[in-house]
Gaussian input, Z-matrix of N, CA and C with variables (Angstrom, degrees):
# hf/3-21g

backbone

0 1
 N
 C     1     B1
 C     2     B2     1     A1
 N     3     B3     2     A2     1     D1
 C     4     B4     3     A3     2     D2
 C     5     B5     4     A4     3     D3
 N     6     B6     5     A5     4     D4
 C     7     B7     6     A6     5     D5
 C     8     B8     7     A7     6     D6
 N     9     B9     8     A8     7     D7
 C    10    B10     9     A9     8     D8
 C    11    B11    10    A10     9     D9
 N    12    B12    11    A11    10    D10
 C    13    B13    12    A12    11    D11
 C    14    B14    13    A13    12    D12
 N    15    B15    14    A14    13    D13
 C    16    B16    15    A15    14    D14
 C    17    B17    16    A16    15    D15
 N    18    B18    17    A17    16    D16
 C    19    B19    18    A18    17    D17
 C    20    B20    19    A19    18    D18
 N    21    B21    20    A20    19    D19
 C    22    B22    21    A21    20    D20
 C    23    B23    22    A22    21    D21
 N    24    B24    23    A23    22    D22
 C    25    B25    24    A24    23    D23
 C    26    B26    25    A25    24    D24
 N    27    B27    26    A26    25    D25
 C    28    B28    27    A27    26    D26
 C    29    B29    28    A28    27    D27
 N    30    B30    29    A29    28    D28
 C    31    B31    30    A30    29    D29
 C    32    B32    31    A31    30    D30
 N    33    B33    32    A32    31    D31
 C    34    B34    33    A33    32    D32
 C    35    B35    34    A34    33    D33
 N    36    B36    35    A35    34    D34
 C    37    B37    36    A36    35    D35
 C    38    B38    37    A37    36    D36
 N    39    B39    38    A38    37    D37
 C    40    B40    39    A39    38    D38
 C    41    B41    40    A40    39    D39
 N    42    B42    41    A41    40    D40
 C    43    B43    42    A42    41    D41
 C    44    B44    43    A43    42    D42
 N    45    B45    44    A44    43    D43
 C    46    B46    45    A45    44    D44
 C    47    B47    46    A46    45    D45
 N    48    B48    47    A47    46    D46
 C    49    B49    48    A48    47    D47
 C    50    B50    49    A49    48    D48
 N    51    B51    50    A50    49    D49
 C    52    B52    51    A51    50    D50
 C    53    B53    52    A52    51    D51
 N    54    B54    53    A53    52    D52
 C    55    B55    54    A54    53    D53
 C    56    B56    55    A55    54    D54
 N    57    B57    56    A56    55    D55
 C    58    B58    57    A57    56    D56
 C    59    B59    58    A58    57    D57
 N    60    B60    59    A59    58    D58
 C    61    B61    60    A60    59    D59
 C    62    B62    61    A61    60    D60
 N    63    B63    62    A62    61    D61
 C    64    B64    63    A63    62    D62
 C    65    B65    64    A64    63    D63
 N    66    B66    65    A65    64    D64
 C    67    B67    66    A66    65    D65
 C    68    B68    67    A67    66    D66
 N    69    B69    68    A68    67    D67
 C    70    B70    69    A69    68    D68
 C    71    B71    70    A70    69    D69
 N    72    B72    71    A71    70    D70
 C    73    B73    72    A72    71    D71
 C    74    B74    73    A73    72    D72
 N    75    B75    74    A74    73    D73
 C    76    B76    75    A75    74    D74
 C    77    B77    76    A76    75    D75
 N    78    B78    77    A77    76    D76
 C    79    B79    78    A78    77    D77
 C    80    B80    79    A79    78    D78
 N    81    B81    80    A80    79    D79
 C    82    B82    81    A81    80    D80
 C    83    B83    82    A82    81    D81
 N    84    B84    83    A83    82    D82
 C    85    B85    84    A84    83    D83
 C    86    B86    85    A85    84    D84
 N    87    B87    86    A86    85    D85
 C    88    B88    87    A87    86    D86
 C    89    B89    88    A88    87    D87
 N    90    B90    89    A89    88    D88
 C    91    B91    90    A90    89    D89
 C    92    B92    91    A91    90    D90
 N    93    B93    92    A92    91    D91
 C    94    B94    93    A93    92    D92
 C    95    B95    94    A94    93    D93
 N    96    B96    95    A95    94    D94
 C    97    B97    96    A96    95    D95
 C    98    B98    97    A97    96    D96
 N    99    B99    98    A98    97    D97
 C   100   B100    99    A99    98    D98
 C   101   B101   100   A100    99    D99
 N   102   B102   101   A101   100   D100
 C   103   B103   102   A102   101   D101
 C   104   B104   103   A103   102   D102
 N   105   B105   104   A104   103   D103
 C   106   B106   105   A105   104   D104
 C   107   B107   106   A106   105   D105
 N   108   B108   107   A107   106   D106
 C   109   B109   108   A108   107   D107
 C   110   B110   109   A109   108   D108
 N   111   B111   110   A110   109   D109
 C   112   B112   111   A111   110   D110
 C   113   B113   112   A112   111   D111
 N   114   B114   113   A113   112   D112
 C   115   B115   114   A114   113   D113
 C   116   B116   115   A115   114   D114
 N   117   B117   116   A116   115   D115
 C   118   B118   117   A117   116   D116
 C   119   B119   118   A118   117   D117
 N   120   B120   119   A119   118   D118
 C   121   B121   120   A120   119   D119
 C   122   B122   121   A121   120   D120
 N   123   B123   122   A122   121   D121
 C   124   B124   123   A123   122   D122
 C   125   B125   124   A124   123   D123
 N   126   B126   125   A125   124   D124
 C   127   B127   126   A126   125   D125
 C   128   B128   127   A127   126   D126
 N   129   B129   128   A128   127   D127
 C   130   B130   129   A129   128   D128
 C   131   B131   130   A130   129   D129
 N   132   B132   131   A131   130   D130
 C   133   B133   132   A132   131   D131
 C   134   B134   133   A133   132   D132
 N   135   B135   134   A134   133   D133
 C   136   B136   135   A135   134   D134
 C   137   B137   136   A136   135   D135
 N   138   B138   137   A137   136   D136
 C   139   B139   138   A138   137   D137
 C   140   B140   139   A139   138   D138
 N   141   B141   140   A140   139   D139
 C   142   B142   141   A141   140   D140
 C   143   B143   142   A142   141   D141
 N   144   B144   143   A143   142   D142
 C   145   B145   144   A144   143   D143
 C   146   B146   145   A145   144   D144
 N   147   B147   146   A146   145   D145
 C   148   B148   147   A147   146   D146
 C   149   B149   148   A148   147   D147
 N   150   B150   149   A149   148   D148
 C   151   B151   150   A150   149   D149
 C   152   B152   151   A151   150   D150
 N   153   B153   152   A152   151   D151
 C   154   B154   153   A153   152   D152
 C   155   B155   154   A154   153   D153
 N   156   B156   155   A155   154   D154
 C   157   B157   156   A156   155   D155
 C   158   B158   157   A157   156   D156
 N   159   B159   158   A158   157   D157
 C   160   B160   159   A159   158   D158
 C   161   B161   160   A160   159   D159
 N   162   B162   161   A161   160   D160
 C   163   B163   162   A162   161   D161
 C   164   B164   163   A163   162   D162
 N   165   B165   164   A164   163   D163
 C   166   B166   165   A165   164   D164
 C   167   B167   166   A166   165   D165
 N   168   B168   167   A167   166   D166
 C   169   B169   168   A168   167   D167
 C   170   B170   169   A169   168   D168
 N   171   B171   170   A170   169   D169
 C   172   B172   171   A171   170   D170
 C   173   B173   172   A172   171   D171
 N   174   B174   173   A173   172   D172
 C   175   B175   174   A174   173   D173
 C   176   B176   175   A175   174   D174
 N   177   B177   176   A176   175   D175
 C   178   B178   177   A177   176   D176
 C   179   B179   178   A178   177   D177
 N   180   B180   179   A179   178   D178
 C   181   B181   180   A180   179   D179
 C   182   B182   181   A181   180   D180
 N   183   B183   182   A182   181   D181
 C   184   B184   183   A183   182   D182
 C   185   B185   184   A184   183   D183
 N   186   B186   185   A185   184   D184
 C   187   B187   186   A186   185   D185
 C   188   B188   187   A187   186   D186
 N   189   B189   188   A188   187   D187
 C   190   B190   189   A189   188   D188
 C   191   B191   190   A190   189   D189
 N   192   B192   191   A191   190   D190
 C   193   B193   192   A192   191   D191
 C   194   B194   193   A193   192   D192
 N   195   B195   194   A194   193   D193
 C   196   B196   195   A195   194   D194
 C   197   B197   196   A196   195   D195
 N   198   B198   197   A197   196   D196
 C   199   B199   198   A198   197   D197
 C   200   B200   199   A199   198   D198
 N   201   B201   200   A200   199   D199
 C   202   B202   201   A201   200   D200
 C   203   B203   202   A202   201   D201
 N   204   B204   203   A203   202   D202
 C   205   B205   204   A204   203   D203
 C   206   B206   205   A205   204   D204
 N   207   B207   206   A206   205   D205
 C   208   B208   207   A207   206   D206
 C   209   B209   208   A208   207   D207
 N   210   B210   209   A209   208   D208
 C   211   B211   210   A210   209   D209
 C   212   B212   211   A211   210   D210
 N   213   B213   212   A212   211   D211
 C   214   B214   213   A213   212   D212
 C   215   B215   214   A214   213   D213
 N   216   B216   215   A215   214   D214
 C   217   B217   216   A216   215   D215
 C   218   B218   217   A217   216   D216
 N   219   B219   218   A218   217   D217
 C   220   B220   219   A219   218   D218
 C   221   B221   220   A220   219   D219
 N   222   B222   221   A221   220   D220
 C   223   B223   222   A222   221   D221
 C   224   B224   223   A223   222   D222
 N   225   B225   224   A224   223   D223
 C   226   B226   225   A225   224   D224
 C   227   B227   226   A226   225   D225
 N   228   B228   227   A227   226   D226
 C   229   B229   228   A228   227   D227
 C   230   B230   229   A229   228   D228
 N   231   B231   230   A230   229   D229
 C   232   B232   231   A231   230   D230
 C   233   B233   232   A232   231   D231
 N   234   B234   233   A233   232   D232
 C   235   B235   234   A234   233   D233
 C   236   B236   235   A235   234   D234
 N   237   B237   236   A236   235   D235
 C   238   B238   237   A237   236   D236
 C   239   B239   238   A238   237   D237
 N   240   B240   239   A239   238   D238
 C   241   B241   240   A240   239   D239
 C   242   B242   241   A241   240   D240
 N   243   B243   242   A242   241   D241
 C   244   B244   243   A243   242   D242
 C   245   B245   244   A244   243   D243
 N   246   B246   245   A245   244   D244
 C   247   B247   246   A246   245   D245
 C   248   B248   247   A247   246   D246
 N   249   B249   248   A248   247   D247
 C   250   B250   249   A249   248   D248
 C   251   B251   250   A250   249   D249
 N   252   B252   251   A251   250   D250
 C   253   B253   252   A252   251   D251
 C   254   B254   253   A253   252   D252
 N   255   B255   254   A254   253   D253
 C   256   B256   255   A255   254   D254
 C   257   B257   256   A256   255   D255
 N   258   B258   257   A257   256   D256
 C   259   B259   258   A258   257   D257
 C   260   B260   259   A259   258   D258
 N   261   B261   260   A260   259   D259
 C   262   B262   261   A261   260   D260
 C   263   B263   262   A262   261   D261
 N   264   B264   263   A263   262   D262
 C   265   B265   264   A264   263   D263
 C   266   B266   265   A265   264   D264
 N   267   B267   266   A266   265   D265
 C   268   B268   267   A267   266   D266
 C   269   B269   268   A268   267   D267
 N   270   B270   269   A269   268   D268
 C   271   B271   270   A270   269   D269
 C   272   B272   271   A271   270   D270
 N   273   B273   272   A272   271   D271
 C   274   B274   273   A273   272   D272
 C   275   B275   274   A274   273   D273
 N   276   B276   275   A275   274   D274
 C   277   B277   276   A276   275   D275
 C   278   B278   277   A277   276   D276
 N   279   B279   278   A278   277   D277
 C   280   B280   279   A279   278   D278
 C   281   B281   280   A280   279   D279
 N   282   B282   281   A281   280   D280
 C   283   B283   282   A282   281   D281
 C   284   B284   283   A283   282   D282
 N   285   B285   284   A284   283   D283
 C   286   B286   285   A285   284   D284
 C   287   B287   286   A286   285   D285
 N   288   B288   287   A287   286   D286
 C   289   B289   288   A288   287   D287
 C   290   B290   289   A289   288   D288
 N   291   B291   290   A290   289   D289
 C   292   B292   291   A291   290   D290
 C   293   B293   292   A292   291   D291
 N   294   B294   293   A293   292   D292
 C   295   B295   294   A294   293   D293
 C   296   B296   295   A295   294   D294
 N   297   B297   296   A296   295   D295
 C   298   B298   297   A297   296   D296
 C   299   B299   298   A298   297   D297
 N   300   B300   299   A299   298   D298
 C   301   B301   300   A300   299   D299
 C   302   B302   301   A301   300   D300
 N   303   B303   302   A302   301   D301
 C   304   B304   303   A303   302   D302
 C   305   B305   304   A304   303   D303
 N   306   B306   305   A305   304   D304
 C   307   B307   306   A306   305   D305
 C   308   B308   307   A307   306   D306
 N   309   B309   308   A308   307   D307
 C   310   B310   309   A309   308   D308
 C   311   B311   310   A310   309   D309
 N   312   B312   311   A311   310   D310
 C   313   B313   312   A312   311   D311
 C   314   B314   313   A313   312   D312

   B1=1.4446
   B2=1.5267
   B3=1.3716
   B4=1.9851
   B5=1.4484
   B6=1.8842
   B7=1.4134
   B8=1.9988
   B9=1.6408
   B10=1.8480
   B11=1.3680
   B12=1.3393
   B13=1.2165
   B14=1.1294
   B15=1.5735
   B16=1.4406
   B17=1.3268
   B18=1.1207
   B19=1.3658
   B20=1.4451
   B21=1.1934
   B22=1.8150
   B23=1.2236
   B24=1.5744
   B25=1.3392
   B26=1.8509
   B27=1.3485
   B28=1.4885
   B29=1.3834
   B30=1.4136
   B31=1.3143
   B32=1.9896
   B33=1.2217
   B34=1.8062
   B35=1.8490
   B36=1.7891
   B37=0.9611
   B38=1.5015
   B39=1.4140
   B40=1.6736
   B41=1.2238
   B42=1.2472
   B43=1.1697
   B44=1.7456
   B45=1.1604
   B46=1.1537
   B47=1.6295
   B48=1.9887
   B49=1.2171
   B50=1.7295
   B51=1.4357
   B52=1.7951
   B53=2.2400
   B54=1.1263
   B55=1.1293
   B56=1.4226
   B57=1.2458
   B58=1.7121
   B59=1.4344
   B60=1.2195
   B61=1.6000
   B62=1.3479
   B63=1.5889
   B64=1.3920
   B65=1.6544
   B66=1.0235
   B67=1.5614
   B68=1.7229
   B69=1.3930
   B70=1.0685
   B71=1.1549
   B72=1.7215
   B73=1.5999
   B74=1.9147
   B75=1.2341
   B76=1.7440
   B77=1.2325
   B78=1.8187
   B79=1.5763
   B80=1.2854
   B81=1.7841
   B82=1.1068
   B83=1.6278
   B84=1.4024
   B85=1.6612
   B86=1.0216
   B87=1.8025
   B88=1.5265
   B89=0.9202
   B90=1.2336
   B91=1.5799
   B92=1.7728
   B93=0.8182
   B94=1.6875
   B95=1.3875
   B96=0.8590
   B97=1.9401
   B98=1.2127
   B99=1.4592
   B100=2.1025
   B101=1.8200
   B102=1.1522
   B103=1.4154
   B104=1.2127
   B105=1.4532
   B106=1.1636
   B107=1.4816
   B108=1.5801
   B109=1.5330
   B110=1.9535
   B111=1.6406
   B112=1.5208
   B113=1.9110
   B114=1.5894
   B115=1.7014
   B116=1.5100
   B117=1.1181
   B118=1.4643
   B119=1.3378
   B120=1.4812
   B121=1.5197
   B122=1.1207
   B123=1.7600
   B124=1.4690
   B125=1.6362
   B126=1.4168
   B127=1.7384
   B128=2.1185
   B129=0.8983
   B130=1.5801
   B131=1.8989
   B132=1.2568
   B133=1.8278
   B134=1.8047
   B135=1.3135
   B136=1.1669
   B137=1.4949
   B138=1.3497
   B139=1.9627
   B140=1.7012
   B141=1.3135
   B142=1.7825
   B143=1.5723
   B144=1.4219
   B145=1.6175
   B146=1.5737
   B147=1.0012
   B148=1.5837
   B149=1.7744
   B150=1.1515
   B151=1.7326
   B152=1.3327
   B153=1.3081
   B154=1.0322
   B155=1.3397
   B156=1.8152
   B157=1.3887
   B158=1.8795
   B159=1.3576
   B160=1.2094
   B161=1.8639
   B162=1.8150
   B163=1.3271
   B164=1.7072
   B165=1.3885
   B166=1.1116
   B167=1.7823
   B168=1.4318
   B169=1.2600
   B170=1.7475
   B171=1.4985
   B172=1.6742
   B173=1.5590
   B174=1.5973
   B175=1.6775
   B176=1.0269
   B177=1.4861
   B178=1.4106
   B179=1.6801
   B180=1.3116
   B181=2.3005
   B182=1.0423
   B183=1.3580
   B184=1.7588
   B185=1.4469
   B186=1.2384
   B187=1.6042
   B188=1.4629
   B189=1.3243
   B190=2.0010
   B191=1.7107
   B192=1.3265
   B193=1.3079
   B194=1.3138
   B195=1.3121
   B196=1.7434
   B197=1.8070
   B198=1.0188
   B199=1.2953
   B200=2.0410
   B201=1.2944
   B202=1.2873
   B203=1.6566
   B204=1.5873
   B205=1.5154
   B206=1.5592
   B207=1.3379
   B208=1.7970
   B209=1.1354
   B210=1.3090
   B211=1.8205
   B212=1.8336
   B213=1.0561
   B214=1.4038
   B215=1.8662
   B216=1.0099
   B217=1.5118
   B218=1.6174
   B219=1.1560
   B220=1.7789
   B221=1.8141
   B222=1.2652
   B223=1.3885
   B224=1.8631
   B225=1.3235
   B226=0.8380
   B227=2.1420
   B228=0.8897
   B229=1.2255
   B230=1.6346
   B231=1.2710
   B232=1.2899
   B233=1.6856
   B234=1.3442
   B235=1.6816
   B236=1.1959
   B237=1.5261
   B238=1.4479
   B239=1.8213
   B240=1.1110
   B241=1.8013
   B242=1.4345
   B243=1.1829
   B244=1.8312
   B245=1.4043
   B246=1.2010
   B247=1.2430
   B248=1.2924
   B249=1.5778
   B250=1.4689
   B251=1.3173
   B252=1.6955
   B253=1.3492
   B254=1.9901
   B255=1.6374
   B256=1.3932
   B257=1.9361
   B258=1.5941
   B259=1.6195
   B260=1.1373
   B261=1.2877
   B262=1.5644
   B263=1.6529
   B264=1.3713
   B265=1.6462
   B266=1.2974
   B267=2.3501
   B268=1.1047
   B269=1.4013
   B270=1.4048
   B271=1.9455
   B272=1.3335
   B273=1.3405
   B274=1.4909
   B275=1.6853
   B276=1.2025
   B277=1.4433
   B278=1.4846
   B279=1.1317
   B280=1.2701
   B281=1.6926
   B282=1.1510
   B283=1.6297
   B284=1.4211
   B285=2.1528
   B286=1.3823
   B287=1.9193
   B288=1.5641
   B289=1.4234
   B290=2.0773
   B291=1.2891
   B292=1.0589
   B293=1.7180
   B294=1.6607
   B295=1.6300
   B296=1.4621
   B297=1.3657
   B298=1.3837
   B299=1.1889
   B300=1.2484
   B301=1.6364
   B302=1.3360
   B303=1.4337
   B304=1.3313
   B305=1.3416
   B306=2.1345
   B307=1.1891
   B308=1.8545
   B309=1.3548
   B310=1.1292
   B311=1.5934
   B312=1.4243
   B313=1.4645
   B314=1.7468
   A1=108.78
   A2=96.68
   A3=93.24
   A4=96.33
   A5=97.21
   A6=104.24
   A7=82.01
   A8=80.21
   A9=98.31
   A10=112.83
   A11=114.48
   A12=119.16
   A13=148.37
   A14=143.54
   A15=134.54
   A16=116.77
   A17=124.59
   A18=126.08
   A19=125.52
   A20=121.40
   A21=127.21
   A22=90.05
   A23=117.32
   A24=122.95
   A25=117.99
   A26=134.25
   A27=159.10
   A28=103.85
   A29=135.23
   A30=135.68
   A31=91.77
   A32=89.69
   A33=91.96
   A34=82.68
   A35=102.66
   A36=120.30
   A37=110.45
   A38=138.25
   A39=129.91
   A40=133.64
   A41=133.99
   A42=136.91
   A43=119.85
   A44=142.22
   A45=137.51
   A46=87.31
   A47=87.24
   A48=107.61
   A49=112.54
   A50=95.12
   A51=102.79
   A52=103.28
   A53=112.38
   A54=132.44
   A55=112.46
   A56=118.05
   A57=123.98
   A58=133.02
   A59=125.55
   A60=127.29
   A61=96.55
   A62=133.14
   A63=141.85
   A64=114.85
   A65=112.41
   A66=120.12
   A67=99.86
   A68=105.21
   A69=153.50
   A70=108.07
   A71=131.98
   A72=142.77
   A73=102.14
   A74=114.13
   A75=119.90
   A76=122.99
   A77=93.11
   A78=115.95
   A79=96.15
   A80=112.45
   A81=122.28
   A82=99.73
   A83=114.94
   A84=99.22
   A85=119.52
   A86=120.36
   A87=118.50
   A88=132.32
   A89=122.62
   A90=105.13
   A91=141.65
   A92=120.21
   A93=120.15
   A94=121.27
   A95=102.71
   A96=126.87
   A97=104.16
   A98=113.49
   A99=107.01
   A100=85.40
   A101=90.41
   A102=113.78
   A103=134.45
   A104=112.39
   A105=120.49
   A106=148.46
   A107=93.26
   A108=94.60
   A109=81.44
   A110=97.04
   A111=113.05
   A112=89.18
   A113=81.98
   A114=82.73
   A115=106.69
   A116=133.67
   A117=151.84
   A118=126.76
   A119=119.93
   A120=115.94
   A121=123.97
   A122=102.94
   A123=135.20
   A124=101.72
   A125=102.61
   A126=88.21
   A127=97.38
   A128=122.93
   A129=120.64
   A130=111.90
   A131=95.26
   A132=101.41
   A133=98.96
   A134=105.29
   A135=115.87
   A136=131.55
   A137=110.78
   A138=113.20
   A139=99.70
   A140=100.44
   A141=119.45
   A142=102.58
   A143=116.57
   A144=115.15
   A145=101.42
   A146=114.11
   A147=112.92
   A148=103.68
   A149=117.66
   A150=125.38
   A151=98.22
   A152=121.51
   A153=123.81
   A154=134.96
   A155=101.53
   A156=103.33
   A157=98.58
   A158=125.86
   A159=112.10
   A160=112.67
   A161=101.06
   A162=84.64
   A163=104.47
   A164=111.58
   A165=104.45
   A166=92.10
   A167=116.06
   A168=112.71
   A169=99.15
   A170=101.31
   A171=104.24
   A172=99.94
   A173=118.03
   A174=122.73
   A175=78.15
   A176=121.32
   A177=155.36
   A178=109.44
   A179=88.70
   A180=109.28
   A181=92.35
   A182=106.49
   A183=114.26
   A184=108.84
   A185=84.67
   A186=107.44
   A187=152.56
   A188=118.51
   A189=116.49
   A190=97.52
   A191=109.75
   A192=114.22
   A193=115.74
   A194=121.19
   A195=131.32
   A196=104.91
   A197=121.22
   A198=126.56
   A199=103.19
   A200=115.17
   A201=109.39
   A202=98.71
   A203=117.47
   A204=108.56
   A205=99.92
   A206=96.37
   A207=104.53
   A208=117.37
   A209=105.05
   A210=116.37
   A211=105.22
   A212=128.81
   A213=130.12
   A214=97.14
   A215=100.15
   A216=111.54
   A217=112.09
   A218=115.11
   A219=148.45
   A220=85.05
   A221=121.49
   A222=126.85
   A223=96.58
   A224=117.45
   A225=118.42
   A226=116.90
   A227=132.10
   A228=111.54
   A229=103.67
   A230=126.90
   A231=148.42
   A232=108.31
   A233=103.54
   A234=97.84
   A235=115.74
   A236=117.85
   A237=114.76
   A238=124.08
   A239=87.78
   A240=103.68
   A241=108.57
   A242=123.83
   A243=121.45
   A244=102.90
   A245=112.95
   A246=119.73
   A247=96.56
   A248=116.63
   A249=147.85
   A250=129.77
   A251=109.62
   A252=115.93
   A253=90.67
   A254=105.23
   A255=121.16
   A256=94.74
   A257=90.69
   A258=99.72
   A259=108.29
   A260=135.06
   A261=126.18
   A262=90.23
   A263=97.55
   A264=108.40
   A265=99.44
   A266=111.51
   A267=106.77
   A268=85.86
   A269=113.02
   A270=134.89
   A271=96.33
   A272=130.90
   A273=116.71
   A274=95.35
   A275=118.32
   A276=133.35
   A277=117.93
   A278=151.54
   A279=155.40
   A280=108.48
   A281=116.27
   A282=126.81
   A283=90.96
   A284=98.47
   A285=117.60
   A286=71.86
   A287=94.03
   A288=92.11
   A289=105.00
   A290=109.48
   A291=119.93
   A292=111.60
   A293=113.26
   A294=115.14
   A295=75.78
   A296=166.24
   A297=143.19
   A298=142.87
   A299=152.08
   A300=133.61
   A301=106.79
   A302=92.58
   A303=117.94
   A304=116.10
   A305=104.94
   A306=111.26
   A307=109.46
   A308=122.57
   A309=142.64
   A310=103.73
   A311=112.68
   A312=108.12
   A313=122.78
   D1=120.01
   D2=169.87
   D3=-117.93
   D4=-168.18
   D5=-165.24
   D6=-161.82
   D7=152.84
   D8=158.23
   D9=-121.43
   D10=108.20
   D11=158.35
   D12=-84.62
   D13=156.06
   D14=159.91
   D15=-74.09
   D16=169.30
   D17=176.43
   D18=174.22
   D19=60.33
   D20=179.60
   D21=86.70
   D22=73.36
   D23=162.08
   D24=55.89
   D25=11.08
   D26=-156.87
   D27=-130.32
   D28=147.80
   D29=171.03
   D30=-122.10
   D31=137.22
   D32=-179.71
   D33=-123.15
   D34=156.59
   D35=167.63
   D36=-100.29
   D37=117.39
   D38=178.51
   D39=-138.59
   D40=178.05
   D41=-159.64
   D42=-139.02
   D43=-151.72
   D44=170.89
   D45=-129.51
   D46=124.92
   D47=174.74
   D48=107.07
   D49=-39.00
   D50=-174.57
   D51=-47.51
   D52=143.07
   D53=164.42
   D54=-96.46
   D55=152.35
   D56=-172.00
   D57=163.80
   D58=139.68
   D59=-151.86
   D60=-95.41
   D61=123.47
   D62=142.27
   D63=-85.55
   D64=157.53
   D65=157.16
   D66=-47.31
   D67=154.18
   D68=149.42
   D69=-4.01
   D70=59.98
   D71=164.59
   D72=-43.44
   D73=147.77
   D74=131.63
   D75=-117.04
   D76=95.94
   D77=168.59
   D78=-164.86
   D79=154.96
   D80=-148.76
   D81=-97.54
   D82=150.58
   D83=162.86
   D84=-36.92
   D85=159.18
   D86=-163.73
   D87=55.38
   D88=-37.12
   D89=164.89
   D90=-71.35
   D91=172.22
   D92=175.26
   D93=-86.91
   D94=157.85
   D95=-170.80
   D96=-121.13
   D97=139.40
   D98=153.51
   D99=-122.91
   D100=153.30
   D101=146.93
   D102=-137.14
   D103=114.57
   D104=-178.82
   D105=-101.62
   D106=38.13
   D107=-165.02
   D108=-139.62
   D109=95.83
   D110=-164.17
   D111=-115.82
   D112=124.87
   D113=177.18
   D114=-86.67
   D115=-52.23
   D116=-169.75
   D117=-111.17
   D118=121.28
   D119=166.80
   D120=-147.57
   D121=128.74
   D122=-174.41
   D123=-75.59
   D124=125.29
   D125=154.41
   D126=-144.82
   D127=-119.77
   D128=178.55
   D129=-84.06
   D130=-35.13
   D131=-171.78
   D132=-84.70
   D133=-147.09
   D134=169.67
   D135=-92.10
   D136=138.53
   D137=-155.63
   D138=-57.69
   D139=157.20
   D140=-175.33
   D141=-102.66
   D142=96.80
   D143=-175.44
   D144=-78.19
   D145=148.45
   D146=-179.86
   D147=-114.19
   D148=149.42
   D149=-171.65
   D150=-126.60
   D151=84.80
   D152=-17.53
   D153=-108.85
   D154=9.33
   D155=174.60
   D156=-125.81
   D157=177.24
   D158=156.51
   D159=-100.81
   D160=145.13
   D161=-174.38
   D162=-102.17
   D163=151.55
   D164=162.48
   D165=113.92
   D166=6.75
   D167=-157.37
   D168=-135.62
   D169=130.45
   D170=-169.07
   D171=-114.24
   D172=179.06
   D173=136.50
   D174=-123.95
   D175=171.62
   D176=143.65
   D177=-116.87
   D178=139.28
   D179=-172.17
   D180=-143.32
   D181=142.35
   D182=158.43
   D183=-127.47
   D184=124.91
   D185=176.06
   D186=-19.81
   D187=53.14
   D188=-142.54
   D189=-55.78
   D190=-52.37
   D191=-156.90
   D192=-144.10
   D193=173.24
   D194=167.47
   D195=-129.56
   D196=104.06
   D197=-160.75
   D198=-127.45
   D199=-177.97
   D200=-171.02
   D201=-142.15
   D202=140.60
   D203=-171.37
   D204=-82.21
   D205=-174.38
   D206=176.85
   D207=-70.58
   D208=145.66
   D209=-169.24
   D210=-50.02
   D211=138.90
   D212=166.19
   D213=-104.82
   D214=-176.08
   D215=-165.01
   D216=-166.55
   D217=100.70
   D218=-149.66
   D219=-105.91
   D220=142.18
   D221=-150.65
   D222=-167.44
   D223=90.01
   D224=-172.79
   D225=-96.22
   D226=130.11
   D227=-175.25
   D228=-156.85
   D229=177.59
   D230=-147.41
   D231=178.54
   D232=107.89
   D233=175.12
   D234=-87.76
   D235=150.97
   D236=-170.61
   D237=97.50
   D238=-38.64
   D239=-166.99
   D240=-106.91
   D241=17.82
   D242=-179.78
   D243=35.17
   D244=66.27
   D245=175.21
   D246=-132.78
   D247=123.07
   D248=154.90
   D249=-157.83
   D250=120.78
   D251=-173.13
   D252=-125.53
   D253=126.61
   D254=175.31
   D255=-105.92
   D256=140.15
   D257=175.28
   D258=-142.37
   D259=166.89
   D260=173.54
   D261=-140.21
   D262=165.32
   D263=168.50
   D264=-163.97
   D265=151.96
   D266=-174.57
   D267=-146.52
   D268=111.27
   D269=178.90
   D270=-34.77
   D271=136.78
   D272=157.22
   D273=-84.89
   D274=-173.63
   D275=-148.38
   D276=-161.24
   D277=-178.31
   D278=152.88
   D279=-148.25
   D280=126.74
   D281=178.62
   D282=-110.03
   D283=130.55
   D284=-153.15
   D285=-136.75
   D286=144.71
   D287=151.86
   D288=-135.75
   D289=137.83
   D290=-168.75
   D291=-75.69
   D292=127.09
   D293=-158.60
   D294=-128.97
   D295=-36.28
   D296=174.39
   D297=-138.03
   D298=94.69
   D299=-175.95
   D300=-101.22
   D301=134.21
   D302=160.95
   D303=178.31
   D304=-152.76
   D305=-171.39
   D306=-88.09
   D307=154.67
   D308=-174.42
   D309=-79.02
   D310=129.44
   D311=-177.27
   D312=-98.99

């Protein structure tokens, strides 16, 4: 059984068990997640497309971590004009690992 989910503006494709980085959850390590805004669901027959979400339909993740991606590096310049501005930025993140899909009771 898979699933398409939403998640901080991102659609992830998942499974039970899959691990994976979303934007920036508020919930603490260890704890659980639902998400409920499931575009797609796989089970043995044919997948359930939702228009645009399906209702009645969850994942649940619990929370491993809050972690930050690799530094990027923003490089601003202008020739001629001594113009240079260097920036860096690093997304914070949340690492989710997926414990259920299905229907909502």
């Amino acid at each position: 059984m898979y699933a398409v989910l939403r998640a901080g503006g991102f659609q992830y494709l998942v499974k039970e068990g899959d691990k994976l980085a979303v934007p920036l959850l508020d919930a603490e390590p260890g704890s659980a997640v639902r998400f409920d805004d499931v575009l797609l669901l796989k089970n043995e027959g044919d997948p359930i497309i939702g228009r645009p979400k399906i209702d009645n339909a969850l994942v649940e993740a619990k929370v491993i971590a809050h972690v930050r991606n690799p530094k990027i590096t923003i490089f601003k310049f202008i020739k001629r004009e001594n113009y240079r501005r260097k920036k860096g930025h690093r997304q914070p993140m949340t690492e989710i690992e997926i414990a259920k899909i299905g229907q909502a009771s």
